[in-house]
SEVEX-615932 format. One record per atom (N, C-alpha, C, CB): residue in three letters; x, y, z. Coordinates in steps of 0.05 Angstrom, whole numbers, padded with zeros to 5 digits, always signed. Glycine has a CB too. Example, Ala and Ser with C-alpha at 12.3 -4.5 7.8 and 13.67 -1.06 7.14 Angstrom:
REM residues 2
ALA+00264-00114+00156;ALA+00246-00090+00156;ALA+00264-00066+00156;ALA+00226-00089+00181;SER+00257-00045+00142;SER+00273-00021+00143;SER+00258+00001+00157;SER+00282-00012+00114;
***
This chain:
REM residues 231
UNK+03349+03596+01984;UNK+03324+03603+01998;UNK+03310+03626+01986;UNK+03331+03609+02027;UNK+03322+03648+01978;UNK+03312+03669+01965;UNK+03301+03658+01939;UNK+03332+03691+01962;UNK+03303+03639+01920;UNK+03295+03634+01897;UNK+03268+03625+01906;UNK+03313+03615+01882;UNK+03272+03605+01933;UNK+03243+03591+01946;UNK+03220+03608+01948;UNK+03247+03582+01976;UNK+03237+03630+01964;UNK+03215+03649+01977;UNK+03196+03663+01952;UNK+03232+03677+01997;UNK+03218+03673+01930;UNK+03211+03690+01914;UNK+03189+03672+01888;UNK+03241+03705+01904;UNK+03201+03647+01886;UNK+03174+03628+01869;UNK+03152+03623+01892;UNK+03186+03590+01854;UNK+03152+03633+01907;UNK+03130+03622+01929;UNK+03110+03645+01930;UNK+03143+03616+01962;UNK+03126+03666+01931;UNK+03100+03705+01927;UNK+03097+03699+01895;UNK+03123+03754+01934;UNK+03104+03702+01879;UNK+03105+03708+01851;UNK+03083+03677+01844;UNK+03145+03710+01836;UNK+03089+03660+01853;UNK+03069+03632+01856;UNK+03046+03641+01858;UNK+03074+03613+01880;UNK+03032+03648+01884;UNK+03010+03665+01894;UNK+03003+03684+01875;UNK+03016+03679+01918;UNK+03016+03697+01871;UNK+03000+03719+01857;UNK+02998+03711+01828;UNK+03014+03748+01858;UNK+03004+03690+01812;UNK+03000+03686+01787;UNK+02975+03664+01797;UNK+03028+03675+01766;UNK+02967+03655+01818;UNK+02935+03639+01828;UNK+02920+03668+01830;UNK+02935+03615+01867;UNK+02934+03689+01844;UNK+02909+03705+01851;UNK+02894+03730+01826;UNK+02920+03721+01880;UNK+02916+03727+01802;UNK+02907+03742+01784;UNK+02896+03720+01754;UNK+02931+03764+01781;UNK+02893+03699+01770;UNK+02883+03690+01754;UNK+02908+03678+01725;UNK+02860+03711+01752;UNK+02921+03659+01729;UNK+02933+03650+01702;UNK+02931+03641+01681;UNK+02943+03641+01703;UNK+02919+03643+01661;UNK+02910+03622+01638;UNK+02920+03600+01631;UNK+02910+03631+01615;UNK+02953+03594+01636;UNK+02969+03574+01638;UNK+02965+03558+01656;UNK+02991+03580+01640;UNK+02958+03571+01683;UNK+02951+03558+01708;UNK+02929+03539+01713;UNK+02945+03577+01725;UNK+02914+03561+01711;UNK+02873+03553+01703;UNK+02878+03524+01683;UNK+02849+03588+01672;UNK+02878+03540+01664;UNK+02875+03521+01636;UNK+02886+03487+01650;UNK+02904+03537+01603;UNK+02913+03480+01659;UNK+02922+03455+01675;UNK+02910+03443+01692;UNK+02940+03457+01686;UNK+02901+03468+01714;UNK+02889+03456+01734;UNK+02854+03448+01725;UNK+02894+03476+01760;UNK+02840+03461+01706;UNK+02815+03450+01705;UNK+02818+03421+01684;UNK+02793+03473+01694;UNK+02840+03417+01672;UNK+02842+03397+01654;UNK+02848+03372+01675;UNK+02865+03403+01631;UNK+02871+03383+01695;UNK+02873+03361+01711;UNK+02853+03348+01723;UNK+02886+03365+01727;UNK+02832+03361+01737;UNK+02812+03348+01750;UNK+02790+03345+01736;UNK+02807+03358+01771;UNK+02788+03353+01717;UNK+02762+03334+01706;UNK+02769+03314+01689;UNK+02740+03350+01690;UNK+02795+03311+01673;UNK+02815+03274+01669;UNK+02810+03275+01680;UNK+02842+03258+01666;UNK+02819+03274+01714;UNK+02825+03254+01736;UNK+02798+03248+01744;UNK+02844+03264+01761;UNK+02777+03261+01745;UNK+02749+03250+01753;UNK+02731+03232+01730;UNK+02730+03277+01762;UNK+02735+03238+01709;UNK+02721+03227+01685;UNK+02743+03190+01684;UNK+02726+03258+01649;UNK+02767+03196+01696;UNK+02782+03168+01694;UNK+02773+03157+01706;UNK+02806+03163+01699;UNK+02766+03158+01738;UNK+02759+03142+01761;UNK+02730+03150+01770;UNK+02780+03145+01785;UNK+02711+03161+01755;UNK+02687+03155+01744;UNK+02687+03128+01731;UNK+02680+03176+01725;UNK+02701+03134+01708;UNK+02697+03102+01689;UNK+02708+03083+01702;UNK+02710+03100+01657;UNK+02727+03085+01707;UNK+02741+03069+01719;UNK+02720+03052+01751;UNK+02770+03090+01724;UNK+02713+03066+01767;UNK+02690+03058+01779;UNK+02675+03036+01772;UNK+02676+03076+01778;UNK+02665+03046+01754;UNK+02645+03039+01745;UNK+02654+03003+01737;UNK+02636+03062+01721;UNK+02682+03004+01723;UNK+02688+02977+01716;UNK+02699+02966+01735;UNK+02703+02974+01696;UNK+02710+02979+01756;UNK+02738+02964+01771;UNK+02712+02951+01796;UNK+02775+02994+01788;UNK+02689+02971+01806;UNK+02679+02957+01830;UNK+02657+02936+01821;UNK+02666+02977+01851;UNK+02649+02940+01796;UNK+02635+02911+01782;UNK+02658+02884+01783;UNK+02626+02918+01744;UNK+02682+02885+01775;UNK+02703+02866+01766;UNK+02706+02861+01802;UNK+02735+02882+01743;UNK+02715+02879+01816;UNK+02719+02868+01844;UNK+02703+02854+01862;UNK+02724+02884+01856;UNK+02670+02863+01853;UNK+02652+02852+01870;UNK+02653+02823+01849;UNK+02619+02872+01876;UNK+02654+02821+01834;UNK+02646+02784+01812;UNK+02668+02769+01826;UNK+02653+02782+01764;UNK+02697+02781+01824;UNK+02712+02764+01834;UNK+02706+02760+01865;UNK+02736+02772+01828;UNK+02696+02781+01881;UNK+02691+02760+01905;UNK+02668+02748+01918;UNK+02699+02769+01923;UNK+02652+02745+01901;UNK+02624+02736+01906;UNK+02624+02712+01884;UNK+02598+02763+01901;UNK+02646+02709+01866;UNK+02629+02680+01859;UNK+02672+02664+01843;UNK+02586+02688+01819;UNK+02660+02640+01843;UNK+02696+02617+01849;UNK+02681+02609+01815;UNK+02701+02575+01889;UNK+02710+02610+01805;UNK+02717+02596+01785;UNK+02746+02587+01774;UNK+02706+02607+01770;UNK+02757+02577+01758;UNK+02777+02577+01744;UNK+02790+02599+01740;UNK+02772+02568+01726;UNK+02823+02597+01757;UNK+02831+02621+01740;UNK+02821+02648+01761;UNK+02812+02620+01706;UNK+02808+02652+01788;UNK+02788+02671+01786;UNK+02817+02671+01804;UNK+02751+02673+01791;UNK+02843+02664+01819;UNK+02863+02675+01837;UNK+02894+02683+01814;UNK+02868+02647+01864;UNK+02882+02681+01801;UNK+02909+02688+01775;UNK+02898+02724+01771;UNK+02903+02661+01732;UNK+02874+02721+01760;UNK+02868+02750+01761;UNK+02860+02762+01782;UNK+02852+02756+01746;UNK+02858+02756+01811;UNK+02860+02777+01829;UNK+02894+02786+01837;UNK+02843+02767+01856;UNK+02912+02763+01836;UNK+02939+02773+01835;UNK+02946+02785+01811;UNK+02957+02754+01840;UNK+02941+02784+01786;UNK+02948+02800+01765;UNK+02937+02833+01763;UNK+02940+02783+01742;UNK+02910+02836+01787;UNK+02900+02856+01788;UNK+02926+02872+01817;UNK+02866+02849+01792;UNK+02929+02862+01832;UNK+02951+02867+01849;UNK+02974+02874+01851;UNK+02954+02855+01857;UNK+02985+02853+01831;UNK+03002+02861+01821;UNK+03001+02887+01805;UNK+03007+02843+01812;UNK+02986+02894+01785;UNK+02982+02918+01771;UNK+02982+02943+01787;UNK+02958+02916+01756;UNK+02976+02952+01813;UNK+02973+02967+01829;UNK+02999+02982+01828;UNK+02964+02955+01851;UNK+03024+02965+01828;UNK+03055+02977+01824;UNK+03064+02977+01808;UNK+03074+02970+01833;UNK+03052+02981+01783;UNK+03067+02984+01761;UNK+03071+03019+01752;UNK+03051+02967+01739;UNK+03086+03023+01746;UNK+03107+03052+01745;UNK+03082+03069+01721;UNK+03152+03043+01726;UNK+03081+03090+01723;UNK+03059+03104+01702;UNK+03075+03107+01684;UNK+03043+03131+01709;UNK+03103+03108+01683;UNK+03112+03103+01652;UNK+03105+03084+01640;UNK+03136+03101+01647;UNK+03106+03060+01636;UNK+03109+03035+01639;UNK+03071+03038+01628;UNK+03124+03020+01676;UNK+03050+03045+01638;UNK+03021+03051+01629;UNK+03026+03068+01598;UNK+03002+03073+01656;UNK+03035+03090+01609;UNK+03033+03110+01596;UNK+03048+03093+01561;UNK+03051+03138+01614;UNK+03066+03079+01563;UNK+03085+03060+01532;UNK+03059+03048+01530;UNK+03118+03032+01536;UNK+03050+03027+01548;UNK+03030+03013+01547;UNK+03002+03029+01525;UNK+03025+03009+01579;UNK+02994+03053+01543;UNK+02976+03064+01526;UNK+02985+03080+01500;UNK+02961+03079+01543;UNK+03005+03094+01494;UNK+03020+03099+01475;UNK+03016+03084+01451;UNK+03044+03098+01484;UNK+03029+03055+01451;UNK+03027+03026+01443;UNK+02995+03022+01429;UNK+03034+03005+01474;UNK+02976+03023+01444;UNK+02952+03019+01434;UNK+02943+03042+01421;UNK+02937+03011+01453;UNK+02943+03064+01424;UNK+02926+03091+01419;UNK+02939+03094+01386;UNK+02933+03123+01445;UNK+02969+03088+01382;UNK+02982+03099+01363;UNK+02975+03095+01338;UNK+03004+03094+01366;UNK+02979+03109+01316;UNK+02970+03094+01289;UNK+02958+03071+01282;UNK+02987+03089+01276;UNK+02992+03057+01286;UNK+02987+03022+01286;UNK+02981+03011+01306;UNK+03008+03005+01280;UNK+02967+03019+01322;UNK+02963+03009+01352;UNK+02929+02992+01351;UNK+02962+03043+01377;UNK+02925+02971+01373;UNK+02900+02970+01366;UNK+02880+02978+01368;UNK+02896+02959+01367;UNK+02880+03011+01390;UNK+02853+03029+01390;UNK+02865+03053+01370;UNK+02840+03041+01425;UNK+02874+03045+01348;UNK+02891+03072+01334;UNK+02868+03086+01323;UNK+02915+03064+01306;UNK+02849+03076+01301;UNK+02826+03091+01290;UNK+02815+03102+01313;UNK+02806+03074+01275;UNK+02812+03103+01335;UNK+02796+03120+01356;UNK+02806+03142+01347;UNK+02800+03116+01389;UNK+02836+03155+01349;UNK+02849+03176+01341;UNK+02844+03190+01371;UNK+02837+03192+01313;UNK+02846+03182+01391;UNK+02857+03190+01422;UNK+02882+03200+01421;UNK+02858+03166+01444;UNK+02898+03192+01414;UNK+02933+03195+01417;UNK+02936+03223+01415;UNK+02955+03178+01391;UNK+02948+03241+01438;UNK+02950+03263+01446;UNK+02934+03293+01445;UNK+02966+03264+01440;UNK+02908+03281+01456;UNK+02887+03285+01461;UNK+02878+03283+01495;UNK+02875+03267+01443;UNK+02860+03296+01510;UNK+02857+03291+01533;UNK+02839+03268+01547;UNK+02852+03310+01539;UNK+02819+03260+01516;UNK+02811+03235+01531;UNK+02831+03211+01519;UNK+02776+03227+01525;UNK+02857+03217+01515;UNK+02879+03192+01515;UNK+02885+03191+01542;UNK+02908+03196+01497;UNK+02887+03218+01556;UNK+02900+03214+01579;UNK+02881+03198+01600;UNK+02909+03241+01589;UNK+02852+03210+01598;UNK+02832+03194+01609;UNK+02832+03158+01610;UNK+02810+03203+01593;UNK+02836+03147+01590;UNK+02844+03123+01576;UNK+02864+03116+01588;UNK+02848+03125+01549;UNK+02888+03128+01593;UNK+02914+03116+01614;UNK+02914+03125+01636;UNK+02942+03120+01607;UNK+02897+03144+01646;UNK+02890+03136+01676;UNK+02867+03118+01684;UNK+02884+03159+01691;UNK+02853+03108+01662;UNK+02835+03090+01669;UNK+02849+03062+01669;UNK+02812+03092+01651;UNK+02877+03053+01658;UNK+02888+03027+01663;UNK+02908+03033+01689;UNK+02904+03014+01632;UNK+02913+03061+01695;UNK+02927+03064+01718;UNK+02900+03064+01743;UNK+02948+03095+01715;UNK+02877+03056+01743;UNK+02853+03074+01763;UNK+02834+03032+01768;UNK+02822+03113+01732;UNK+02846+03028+01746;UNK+02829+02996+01750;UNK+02834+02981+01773;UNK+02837+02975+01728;UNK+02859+02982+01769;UNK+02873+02959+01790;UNK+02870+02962+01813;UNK+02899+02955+01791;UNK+02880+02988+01821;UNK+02871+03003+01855;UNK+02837+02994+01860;UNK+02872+03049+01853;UNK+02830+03006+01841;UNK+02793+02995+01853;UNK+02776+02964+01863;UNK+02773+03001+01827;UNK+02791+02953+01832;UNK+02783+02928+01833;UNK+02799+02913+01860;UNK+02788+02914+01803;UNK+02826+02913+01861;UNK+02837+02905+01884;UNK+02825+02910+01910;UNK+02857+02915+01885;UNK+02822+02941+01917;UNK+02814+02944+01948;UNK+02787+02937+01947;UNK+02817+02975+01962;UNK+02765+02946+01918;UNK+02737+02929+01928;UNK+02736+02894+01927;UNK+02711+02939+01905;UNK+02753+02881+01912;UNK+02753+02854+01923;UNK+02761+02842+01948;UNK+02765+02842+01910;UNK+02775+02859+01957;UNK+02794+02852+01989;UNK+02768+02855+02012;UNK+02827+02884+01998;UNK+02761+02883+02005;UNK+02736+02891+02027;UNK+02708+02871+02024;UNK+02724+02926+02022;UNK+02707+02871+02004;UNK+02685+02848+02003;UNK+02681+02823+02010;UNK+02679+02843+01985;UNK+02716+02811+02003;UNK+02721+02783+02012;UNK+02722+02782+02042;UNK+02748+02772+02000;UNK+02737+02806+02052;UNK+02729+02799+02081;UNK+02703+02808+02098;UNK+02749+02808+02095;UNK+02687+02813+02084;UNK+02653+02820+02088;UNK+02649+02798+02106;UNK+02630+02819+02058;UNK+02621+02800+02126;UNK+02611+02777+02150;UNK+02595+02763+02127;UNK+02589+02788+02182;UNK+02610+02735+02134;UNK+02592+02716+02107;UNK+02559+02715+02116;UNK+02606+02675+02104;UNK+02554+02716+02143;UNK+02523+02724+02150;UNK+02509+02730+02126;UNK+02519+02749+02169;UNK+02519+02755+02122;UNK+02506+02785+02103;UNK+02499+02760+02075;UNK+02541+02822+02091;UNK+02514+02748+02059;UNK+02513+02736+02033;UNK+02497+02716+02039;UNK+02539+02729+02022;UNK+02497+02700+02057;UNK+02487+02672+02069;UNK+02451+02688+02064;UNK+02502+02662+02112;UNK+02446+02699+02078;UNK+02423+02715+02092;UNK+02403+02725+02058;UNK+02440+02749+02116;UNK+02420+02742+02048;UNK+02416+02751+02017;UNK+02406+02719+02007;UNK+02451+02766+01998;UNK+02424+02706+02012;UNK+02417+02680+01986;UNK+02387+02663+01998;UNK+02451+02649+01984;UNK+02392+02662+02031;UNK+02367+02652+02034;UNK+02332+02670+02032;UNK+02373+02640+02059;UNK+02340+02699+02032;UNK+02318+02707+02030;UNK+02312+02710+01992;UNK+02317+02734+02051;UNK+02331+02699+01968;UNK+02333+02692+01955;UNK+02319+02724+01938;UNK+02325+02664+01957;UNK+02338+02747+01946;UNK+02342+02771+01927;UNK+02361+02772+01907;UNK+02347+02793+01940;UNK+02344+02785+01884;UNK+02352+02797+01858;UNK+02385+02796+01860;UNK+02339+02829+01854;UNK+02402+02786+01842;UNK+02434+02792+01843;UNK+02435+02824+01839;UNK+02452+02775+01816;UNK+02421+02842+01834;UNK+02424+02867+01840;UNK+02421+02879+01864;UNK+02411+02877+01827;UNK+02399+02860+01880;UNK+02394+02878+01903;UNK+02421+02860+01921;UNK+02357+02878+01917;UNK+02426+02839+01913;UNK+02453+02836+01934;UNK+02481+02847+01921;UNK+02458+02801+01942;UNK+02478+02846+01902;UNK+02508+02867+01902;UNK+02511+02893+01905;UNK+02521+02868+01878;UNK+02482+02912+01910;UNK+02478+02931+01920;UNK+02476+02930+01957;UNK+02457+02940+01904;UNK+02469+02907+01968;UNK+02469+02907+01996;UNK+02504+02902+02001;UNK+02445+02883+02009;UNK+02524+02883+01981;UNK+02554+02873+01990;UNK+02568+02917+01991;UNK+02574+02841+01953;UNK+02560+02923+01977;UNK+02572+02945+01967;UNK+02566+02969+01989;UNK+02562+02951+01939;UNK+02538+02971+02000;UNK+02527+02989+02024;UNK+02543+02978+02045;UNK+02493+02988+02030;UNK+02547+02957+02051;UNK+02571+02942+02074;UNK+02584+02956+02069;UNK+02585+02913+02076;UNK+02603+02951+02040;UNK+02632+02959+02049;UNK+02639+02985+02035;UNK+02656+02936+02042;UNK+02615+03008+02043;UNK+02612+03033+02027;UNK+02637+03056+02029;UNK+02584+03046+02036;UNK+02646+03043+02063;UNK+02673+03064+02066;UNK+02705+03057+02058;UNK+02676+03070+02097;UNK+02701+03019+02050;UNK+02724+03011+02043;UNK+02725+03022+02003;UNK+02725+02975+02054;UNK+02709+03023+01992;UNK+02696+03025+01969;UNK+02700+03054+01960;UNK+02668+03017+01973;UNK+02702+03064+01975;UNK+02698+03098+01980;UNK+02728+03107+01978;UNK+02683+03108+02015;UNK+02733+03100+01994;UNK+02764+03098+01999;UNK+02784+03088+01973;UNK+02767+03076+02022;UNK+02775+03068+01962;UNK+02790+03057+01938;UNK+02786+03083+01914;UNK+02774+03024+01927;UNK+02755+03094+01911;UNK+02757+03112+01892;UNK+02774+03129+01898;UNK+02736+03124+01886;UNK+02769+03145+01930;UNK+02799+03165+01935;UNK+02823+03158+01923;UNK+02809+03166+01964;UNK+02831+03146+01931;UNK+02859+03126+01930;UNK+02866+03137+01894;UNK+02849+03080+01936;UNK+02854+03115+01886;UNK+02853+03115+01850;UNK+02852+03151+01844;UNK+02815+03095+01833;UNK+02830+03167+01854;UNK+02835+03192+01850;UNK+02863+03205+01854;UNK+02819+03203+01864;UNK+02879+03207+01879;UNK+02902+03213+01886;UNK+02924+03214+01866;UNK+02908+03198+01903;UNK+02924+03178+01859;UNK+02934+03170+01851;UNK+02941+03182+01813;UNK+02925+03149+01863;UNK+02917+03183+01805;UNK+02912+03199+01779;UNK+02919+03227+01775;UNK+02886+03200+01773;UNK+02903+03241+01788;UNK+02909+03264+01791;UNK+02935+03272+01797;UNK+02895+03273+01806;UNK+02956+03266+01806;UNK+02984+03272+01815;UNK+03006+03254+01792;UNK+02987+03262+01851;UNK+02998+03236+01769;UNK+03015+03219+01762;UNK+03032+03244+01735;UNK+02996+03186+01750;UNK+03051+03230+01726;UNK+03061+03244+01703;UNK+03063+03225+01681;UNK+03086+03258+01709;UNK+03074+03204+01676;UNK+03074+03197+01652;UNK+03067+03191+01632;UNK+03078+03192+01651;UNK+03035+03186+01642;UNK+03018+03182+01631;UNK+03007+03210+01605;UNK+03003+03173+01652;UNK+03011+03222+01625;UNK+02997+03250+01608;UNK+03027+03259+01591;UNK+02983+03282+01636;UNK+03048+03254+01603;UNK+03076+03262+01583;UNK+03072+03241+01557;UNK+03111+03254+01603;UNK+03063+03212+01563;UNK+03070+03200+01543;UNK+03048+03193+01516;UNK+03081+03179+01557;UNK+03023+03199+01537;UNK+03006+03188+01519;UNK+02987+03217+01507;UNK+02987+03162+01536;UNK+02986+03241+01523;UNK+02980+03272+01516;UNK+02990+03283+01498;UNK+02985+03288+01534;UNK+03024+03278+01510;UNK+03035+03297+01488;UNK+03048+03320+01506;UNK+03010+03310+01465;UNK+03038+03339+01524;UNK+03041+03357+01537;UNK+03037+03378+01514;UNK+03066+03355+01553;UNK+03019+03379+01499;UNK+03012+03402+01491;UNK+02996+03427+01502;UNK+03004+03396+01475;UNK+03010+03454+01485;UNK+03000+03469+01511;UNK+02976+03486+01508;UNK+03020+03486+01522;UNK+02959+03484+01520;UNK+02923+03490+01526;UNK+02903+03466+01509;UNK+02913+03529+01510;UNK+02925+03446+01506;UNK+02907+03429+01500;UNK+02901+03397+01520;UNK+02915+03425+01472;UNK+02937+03396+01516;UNK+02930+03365+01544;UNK+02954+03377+01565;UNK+02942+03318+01530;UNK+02960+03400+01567;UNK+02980+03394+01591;UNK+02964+03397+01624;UNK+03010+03420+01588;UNK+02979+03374+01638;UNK+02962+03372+01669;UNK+02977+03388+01682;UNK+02960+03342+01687;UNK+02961+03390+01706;UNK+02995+03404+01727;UNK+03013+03394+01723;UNK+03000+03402+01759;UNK+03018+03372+01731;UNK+03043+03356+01739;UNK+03069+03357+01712;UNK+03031+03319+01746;UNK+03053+03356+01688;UNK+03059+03364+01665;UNK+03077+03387+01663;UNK+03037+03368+01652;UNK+03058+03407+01662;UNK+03067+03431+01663;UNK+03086+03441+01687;UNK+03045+03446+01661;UNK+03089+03431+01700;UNK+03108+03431+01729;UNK+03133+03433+01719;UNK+03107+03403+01748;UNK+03136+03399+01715;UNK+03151+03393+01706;UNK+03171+03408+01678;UNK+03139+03375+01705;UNK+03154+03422+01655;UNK+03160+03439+01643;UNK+03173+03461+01650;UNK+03146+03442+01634;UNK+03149+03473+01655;UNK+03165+03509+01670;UNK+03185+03495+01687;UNK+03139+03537+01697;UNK+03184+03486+01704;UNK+03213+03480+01714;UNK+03235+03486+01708;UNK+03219+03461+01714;UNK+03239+03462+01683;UNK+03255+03461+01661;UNK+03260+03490+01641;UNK+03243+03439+01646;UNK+03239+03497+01647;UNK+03238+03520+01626;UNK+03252+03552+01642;UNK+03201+03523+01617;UNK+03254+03542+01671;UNK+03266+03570+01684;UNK+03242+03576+01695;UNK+03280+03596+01663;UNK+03217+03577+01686;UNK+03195+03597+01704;UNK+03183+03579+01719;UNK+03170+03614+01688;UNK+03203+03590+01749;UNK+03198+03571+01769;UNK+03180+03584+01791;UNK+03225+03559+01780;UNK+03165+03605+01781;UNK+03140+03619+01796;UNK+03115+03605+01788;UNK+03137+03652+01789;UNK+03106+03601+01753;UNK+03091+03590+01746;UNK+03090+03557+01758;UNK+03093+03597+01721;UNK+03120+03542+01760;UNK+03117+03513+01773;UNK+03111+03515+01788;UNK+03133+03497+01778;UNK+03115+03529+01819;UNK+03103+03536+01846;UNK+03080+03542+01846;UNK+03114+03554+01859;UNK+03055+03556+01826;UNK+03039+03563+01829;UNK+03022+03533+01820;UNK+03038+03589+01817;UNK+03029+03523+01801;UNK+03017+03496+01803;UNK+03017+03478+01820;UNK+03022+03486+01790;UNK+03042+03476+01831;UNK+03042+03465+01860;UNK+03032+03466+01876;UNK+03053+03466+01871;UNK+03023+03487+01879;UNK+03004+03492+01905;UNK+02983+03483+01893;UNK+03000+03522+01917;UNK+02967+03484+01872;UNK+02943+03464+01871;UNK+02941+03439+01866;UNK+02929+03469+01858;UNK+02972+03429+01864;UNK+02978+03396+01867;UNK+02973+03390+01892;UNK+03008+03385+01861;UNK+02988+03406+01909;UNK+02988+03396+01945;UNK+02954+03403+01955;UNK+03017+03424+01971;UNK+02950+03430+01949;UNK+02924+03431+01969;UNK+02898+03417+01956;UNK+02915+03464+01977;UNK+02898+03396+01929;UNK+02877+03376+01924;UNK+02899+03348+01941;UNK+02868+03371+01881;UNK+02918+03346+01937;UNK+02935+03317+01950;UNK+02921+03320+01984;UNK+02983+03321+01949;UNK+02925+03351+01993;UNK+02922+03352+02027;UNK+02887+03336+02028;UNK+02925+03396+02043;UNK+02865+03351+02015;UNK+02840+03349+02013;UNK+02838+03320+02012;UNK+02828+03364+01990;UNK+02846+03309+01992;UNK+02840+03280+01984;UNK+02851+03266+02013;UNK+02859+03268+01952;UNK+02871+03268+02028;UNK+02890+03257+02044;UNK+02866+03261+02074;UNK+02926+03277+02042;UNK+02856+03286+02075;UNK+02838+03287+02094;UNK+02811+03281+02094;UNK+02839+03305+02100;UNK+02797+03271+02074;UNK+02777+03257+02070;UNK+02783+03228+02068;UNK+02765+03266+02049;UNK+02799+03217+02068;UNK+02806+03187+02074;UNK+02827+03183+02101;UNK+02821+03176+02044;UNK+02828+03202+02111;UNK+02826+03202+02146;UNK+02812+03206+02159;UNK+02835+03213+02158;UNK+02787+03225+02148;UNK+02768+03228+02172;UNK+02745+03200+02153;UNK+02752+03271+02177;UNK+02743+03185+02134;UNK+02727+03166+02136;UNK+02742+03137+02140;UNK+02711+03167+02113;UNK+02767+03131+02145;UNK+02774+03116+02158;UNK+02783+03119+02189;UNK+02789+03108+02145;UNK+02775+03140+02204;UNK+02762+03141+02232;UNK+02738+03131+02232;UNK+02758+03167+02242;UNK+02716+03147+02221;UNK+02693+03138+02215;UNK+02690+03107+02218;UNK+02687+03147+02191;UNK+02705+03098+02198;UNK+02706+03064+02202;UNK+02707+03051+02226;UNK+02728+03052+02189;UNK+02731+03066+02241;UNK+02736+03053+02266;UNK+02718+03058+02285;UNK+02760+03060+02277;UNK+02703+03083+02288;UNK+02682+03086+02308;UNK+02665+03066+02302;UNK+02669+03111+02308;
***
C-alpha cells in the first residue's frame, strides 16, 4: 500500500510540474488517437452507410467480416501493420514503420471496424419511412445520406466515441508498429508499460491518471448521449 500511496503523490506532482516524459506521451497520444478516428470516420461511416442502403453480392460476407474484425486482439493489428509498413512490406516505400503516423495507420485498421459496424447496424435499423420518403421526393444521394446519418447522429456519434476509447487506450499497436521510441512515438500506454518495467513507478501512475481521466470523459459522454437517446 505504501508503494501505492507513494506512486500516487510523486504521480501528481510529476503532472503538476509539468513532465516532459509525461507531456511529450500524453499529447502524442491524443492527437494519433484523433487523427486515427478522424480518418478512420471518414472511411468506416461512408463503408457503413453503402452497406446499408444498397444489396448486392457478397454485401453479408463483408458486414460479418467487418464484425468480426471488431475482436481482433491489437497485437494481432499491430503484426498485421508491422507486416505491411516494413521494408518488404507492401506500404514499405511510405517509410511509416516506427514513426507516429505508423501508429495512426494501425489504429486506423483497429478504428474501421467499430465504425463501419455500429454505423451499419444503426442505419439498418433506421424507419424505412425516412428512405422510402427520400426516394420518392427523389433527392440527391448526398442529400439522403446526409438526412440517413442526421437520424442516426447519436448512434454514429457514439461509434466515433467507442473507436476513440478504444484507440487511445490500446498498446500493441504502438509497441509493435512505433517502436516505443522515446519523444518520438511512445503513447501513454506505451510508456506505462515501460517505466513500470523500468522501476519508475511514479512516472507510470502519472500517466495513468491521464489514461483513466480521458477513459472516465469518453465513458461520460457516451452516457449522457445515450440517455439523450432514450429521452
Amino acid at each position: 500500500m505504501e508503494m501505492i500511496w507513494n506512486g500516487m503523490t510523486d504521480g501528481l506532482k510529476l503532472l503538476i510540474d509539468g513532465d516532459p516524459l509525461v507531456l511529450d506521451a500524453a499529447w502524442r497520444s491524443i492527437w494519433v488517437s484523433v487523427t486515427a478516428v478522424f480518418i478512420a470516420s471518414i472511411l468506416g461511416i461512408s463503408i457503413g452507410t453503402y452497406l446499408a442502403r444498397h444489396k448486392f453480392r457478397g454485401r453479408r460476407a463483408i458486414v460479418i467480416f467487418f464484425r468480426g474484425s471488431m475482436g481482433v486482439p491489437t497485437v494481432l493489428i499491430g503484426l498485421i501493420g508491422y507486416a505491411l509498413l516494413s521494408r518488404n512490406g507492401m506500404l514499405g516505400d511510405l517509410d511509416l514503420l516506427f514513426t507516429s503516423w505508423g501508429i495512426v495507420f494501425g489504429e486506423c485498421l483497429l478504428a474501421i471496424p467499430i465504425i463501419v459496424s455500429l454505423t451499419h447496424g444503426s442505419i439498418s435499423n433506421m424507419d424505412y419511412r425516412i428512405s422510402e420518403t427520400a426516394m420518392l421526393l427523389r433527392v440527391s444521394r448526398w442529400r439522403r445520406w446526409m438526412t440517413y446519418l442526421n437520424e442516426c447522429r447519436l448512434a454514429v456519434t457514439l461509434a466515433v466515441l467507442t473507436a476513440f476509447a478504444r484507440c487511445f487506450t490500446e498498446l500493441g499497436i504502438a509497441v509493435m508498429v512505433g517502436g516505443n521510441l522515446k519523444m518520438k512515438t511512445r503513447t501513454l500506454s506505451t510508456s506505462t508499460a515501460l517505466e513500470t518495467a523500468k522501476g519508475d513507478f511514479s512516472r507510470a501512475v502519472a500517466m495513468s491518471f491521464i489514461l483513466l481521466a480521458i477513459a472516465i470523459l469518453v465513458t461520460i459522454v457516451i452516457g449522457v448521449l445515450n440517455r439523450e437517446d432514450k429521452d
